[in-house]
C-alpha positions in Angstrom: 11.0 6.1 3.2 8.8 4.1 5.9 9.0 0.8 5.8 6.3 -1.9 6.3 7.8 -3.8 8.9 9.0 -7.7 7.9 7.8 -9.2 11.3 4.2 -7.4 10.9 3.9 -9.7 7.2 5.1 -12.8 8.9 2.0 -12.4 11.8 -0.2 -12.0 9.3 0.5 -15.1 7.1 0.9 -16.7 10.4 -2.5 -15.5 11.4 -4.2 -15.6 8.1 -3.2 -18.2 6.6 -1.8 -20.6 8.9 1.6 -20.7 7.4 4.8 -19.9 7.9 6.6 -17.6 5.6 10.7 -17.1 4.7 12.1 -13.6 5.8 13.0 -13.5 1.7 9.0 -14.2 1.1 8.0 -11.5 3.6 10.8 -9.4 2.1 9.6 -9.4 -1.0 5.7 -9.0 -0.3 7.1 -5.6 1.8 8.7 -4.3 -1.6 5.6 -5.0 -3.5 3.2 -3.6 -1.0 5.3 -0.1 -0.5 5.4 0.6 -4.5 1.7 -0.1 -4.8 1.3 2.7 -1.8 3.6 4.9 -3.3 1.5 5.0 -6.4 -1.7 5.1 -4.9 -0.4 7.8 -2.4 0.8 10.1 -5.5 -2.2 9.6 -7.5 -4.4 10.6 -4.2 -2.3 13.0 -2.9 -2.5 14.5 -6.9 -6.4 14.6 -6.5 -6.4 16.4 -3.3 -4.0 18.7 -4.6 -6.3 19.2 -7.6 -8.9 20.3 -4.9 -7.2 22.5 -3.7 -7.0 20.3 -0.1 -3.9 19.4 2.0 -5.6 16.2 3.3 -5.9 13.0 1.4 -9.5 11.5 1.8 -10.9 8.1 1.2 -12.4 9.4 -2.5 -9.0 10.6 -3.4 -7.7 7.1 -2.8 -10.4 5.4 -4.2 -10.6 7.1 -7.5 -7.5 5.7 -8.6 -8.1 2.3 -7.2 -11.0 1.9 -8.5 -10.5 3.9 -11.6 -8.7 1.0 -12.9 -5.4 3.1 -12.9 -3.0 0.5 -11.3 -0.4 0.0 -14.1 
């Protein structure tokens, strides 16, 4: 699987928030961030699917996110 990269979460806190972050803090926020897009990916990719489509739209993401589905 794709990973988000470590240094990409530590620019952003840097950027965002002014702050510095541990490699264990930006470690952790990677791990949390791929299993959210894994289950928003499967649920989408499971609607386009159900429409008979090979591409993932914006819809197909949004209906589970904002669906309230997010366990």
């Amino acid at each position: 699987m794709a990973s988000i990269p470590k240094a990409s979460i530590k620019k952003f806190v840097k950027k965002r928030f002014k702050a510095n972050i541990t490699d264990e803090g930006a470690e952790e926020i990677v791990k949390i961030l791929e299993e959210k897009a894994e289950r928003i990916s499967k649920h989408a990719v499971g609607n386009a699917r159900k429409d008979k489509r090979e591409k993932v739209t914006k819809a197909d993401v949004m209906k589970y996110v904002i669906g309230g589905y997010d366990e």
